[in-house]
Structure formats: C-alpha cells, structure tokens
C-alpha positions as CSV (number, residue, x, y, z in Angstrom):
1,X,80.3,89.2,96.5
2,X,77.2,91.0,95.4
3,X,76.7,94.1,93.4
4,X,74.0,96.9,92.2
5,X,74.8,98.2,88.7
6,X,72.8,101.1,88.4
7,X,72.7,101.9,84.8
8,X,70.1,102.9,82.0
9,X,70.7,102.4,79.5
10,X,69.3,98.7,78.9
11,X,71.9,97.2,76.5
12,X,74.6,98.0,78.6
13,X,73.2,97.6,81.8
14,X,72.4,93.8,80.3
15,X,76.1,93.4,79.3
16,X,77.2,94.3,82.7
17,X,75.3,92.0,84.8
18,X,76.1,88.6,82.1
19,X,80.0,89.9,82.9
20,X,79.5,90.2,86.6
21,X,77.8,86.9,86.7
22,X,79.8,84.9,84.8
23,X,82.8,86.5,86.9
24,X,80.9,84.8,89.6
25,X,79.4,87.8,91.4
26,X,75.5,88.2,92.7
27,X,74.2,91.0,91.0
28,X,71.1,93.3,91.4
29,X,70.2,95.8,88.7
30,X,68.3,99.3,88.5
31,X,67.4,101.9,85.6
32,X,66.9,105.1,87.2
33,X,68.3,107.1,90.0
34,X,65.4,106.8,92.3
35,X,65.1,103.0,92.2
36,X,69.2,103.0,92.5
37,X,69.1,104.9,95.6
38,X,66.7,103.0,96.8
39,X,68.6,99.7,96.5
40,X,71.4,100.9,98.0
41,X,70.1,102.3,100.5
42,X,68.0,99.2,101.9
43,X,70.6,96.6,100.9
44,X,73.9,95.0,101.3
45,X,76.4,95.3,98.3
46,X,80.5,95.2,98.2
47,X,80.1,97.5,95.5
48,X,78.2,99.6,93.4
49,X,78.9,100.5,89.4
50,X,76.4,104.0,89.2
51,X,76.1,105.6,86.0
52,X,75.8,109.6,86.3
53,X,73.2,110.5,84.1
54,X,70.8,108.3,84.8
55,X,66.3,109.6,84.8
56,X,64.6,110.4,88.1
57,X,67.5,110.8,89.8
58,X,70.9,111.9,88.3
59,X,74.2,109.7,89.8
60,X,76.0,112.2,91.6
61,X,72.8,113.3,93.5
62,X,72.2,109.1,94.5
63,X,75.8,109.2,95.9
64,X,75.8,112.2,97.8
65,X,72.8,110.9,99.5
66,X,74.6,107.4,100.1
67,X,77.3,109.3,101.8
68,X,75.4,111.4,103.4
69,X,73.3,108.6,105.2
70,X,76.6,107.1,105.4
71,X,76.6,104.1,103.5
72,X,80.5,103.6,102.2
73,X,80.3,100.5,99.4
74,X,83.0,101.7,97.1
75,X,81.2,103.3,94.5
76,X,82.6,103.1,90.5
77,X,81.1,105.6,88.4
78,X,80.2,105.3,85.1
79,X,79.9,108.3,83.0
80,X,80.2,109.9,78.8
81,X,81.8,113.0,79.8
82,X,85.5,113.2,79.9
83,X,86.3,116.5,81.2
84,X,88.1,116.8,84.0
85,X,85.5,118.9,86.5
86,X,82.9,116.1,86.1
87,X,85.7,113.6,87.0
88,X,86.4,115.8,90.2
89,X,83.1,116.5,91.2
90,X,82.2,112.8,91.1
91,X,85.3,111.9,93.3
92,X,84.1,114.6,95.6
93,X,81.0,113.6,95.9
94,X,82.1,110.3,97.4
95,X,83.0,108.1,94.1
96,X,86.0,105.8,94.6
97,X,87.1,105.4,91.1
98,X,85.7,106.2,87.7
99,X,85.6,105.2,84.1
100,X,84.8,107.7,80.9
101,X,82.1,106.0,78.1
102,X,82.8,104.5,75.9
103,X,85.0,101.4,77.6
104,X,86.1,97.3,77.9
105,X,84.2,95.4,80.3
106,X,87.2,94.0,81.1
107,X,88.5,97.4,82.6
108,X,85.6,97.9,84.6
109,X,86.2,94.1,86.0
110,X,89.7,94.7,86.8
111,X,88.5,98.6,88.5
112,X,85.9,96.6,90.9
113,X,87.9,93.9,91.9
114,X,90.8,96.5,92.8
115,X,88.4,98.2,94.8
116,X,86.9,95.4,96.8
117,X,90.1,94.5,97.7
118,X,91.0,97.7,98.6
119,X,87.5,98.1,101.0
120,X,88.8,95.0,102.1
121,X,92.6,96.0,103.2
122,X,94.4,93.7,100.8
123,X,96.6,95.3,97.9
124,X,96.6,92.2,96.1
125,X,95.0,90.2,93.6
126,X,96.0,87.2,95.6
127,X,94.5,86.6,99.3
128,X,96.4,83.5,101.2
129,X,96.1,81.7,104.3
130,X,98.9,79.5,104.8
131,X,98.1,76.5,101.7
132,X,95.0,78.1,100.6
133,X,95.1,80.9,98.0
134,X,92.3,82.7,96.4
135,X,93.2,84.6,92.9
136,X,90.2,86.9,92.7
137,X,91.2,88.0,88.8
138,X,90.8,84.6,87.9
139,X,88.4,83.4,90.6
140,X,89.9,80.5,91.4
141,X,91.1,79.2,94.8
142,X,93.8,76.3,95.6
143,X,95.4,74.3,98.1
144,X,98.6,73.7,98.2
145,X,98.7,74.8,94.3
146,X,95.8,72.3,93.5
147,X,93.2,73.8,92.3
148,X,89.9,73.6,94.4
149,X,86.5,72.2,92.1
150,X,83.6,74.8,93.8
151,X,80.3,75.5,93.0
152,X,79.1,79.1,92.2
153,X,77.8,79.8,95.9
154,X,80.7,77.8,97.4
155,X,83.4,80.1,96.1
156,X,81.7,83.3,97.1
157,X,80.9,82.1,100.3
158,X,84.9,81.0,100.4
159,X,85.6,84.5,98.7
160,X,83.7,86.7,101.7
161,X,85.6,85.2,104.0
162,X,88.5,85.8,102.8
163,X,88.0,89.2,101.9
164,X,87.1,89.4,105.6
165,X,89.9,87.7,107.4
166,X,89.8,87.6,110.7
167,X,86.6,89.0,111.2
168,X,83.4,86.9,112.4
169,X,81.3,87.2,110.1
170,X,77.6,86.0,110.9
171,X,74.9,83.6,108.3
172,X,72.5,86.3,108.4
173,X,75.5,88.6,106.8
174,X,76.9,85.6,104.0
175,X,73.2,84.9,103.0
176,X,72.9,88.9,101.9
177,X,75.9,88.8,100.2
178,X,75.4,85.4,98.5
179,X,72.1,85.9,97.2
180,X,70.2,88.9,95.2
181,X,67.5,90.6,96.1
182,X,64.9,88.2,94.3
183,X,66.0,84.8,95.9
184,X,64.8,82.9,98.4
185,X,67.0,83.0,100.9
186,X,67.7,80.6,103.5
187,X,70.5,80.9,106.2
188,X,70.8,76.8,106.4
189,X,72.3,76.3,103.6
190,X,75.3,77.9,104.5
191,X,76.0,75.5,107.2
192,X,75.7,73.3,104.2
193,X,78.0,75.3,102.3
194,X,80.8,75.4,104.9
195,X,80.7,71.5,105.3
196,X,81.5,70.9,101.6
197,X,84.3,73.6,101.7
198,X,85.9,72.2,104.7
199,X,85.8,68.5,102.8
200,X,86.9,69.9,99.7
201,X,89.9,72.1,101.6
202,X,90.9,69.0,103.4
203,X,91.4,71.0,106.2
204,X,89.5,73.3,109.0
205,X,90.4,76.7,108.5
206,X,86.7,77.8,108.6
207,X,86.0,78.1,112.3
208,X,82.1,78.0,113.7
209,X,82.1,80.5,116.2
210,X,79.0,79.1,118.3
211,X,76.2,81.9,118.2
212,X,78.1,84.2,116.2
213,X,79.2,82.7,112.7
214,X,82.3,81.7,111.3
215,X,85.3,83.0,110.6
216,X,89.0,82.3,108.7
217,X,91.7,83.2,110.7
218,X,95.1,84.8,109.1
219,X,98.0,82.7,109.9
220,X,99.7,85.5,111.7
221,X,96.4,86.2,114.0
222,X,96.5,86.0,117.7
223,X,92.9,86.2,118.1
C-alpha cells in the first residue's frame, strides 16, 4: 500500500513516514500544499494523511481540488484546530476522517488502515480466502494459522491483492503501489514476487490472468 503524507511541519512529517514504514507501507512525502497537490494529483496512493495548514497551498484548498478533478484516495486530515466548523468544513470538502493536533501515531495508524479497508469494501481488520488470512493491524498473513515468513515487498504485493479481491489487477498497477516515487521501478519483478508467494502459500490462489495481471479470487466468486 502506498501513501503521501502531506505535512510541514518537518519533525512530524519525519515521525509519520518511520511509523508508516515500519508498518510496512510505501510512503512519499511533501511540505507544502502546492507540491502535495501536485503528488496527488500525478500519482497513485491508497491514501493520503494532508495536514490543513500547510504554506503555498492551505489543505482544504489541495482537497477540494483532488475532488474536484476527481481523484477519491481516502483522504485523513490532520489539523490543530478543534472546533467543530473546521471539522465540518474539512469533511465537506471531501475529507474521509480526521484527527485534532496534538495525537498518538498509533491512532492515526489504526484511522488509515480503517479507511483503506473501508475504500476497499471490507469492514474488517482481517481479510480471508479460505486458509489464507491477512491481519492488516498486525501485518501479518497465515495459512492455515501458520504464520507466513514475507519480505517487505512480498507482503504488500500479497496485501493489494487482497484488498482487491476479485479484481484483475495489472503489473503496471502493483509496481505503483509497491514502489515510491524515487525508485526504480521494474514490472519483472513482480512476476518474481508472485513465484515466491505461491511457494511460500503452498498453494495457487494467485491466478496469472495472461495479458492482463493476476488476481485472488474470493472463495465465494463465480467469476
């Protein structure tokens, strides 16, 4: 999963991204509204953590214009005003949750994962397919209760399809959401990727779909 904290001040834009990254997310960064908007704008994220008043550009003004050019990543604000209105007018201007300075990390970990599941039609923390389970709070995955031994890229690649269950989804697509903005990215590897996890699985619920990209199939799918 990959994700743009848009934040400025420096300290705590710093502790956001060692969180995220250590949680096992890709994560770009930005300092101002204007380079912000820009990211998310021209690039791929799950989610977004946007801080309202950021230089250049204030927040609410980047997400109107997200919405506006309709880009719908769920979007958690960030903000040090706890009044009510500026709590409304960020949900109205297309926010999908919020959290009032000064806060845990942890909360704002727990917020995004609910949200990404959310964006991703699953109401749990938990996504299964018959013996294999993902636990996105602990981000860990097993088989048949054993617990899988993945590297970094292998369990988000494992961790976007799961999210997207059912779906095709296509190397061009994983690659953008496996890899920031500054990597050198290479759409091979994933065929490399997928091996491994099918050998570590023990099974073949990642499907190639020839041409298109893979996919892992719900167990109640017709498709």
């Amino acid at each position: 999963m990959r994700i743009l904290v848009v934040e400025d001040d420096r300290d705590l834009n710093r502790q956001l991204v060692d969180a995220l990254t250590e949680a096992g997310y890709v994560v770009d960064k930005a300092f101002d509204g204007e380079e912000g908007h820009f990211l998310g704008d021209t690039e791929p994220y799950d989610a977004v953590i946007l801080d309202i008043g950021l230089p250049q550009m204030d927040g609410l003004t980047v997400l109107e214009k997200w919405r506006q050019d309709s880009r719908i990543m769920p979007v958690l604000l960030l903000t040090a005003r706890d009044r009510w209105s500026d709590k409304v007018a960020g949900i109205d201007a297309g926010a999908d949750d919020y959290v009032a300075k000064p806060f845990h990390i942890e909360e704002v970990l727990a917020r995004l994962r609910a949200l990404i599941r959310r964006a991703a039609g699953h109401a749990s923390s938990e996504i299964s397919c018959g013996p294999l389970r993902l636990d996105t709070k602990t981000s860990k995955a097993t088989v048949n209760g054993n617990t899988l031994k993945l590297t970094s890229h292998e369990f988000r690649l494992l961790s976007y399809l799961m999210h997207h269950m059912d779906e095709v989804v296509s190397r061009t697509e994983l690659v953008e959401h496996l890899y920031d903005q500054d990597f050198d990215r290479d759409s091979n590897t994933i065929e490399v990727f997928v091996g491994r996890l099918r050998k570590k699985m023990g099974m073949d619920l990642i499907e190639t779909i020839r041409g298109m990209g893979y996919r892992i199939k719900s167990q109640d799918s017709k498709a």
